[in-house]
N, C-alpha and C positions, 0 to 999 in steps of 0.2 A: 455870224457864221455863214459860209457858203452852204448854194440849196444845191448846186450843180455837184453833181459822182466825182467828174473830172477835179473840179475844183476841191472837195474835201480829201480828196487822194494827193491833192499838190500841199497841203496843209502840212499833212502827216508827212508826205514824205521830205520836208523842207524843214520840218522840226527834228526829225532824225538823223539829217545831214549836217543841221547847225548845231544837235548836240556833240556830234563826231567831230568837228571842227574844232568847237569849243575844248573837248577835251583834248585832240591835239596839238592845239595851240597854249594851251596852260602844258603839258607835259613838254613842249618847247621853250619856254619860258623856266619853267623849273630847270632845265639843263641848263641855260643861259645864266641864272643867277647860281649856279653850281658853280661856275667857270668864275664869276666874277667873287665869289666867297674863296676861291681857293686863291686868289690873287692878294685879296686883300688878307687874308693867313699869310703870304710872302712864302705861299710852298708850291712851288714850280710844277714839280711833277704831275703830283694833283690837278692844279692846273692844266697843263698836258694831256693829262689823264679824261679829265672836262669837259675840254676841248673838242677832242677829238669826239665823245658821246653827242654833243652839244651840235657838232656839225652836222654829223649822219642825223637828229632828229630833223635838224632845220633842213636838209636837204631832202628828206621823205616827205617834208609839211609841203616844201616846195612842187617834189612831183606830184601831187596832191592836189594841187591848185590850192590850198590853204596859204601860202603866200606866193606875193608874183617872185619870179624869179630873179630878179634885182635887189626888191627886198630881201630875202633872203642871202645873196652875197652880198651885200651890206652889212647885214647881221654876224656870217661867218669872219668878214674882213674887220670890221671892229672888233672882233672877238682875238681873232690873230695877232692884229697888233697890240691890244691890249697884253696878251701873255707874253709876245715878245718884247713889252718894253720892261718886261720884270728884272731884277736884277739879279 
């Protein structure tokens, strides 16, 4: 354990940031396998419906600095095609 003020206040506060990240990125995740369940049901809308939830999280994770912003259009553009290749 650090002896330094500075240093036990960079602890805590880096454990507090990592749990907020942590939970953002599992509530991103959750959306994403939402989009990929509603494809493998072969129901579009839902799908659709997924999607679009599934975007807006990944792109708040993005403004966030929780992913870079590449990652993140990655993620969205796999997701895209994936729903649009449904039939």
């Amino acid at each position: 354990m650090a002896n330094i003020k500075s240093a036990k206040k960079r602890i805590l506060v880096n454990r507090t940031k990592a749990a907020r990240n942590k939970s953002i990125k599992s509530a991103t995740k959750t959306a994403i396998k939402k989009v990929y369940a509603a494809i493998d049901a072969k129901d579009k809308e839902a799908a659709k419906a997924a999607l679009l939830a599934a975007t807006s999280t990944i792109d708040k994770a993005a403004s966030k600095g929780i992913y870079h912003k590449n990652n993140a259009s990655r993620k969205i553009s796999r997701l895209n095609l994936a729903v649009n290749k449904m039939e």
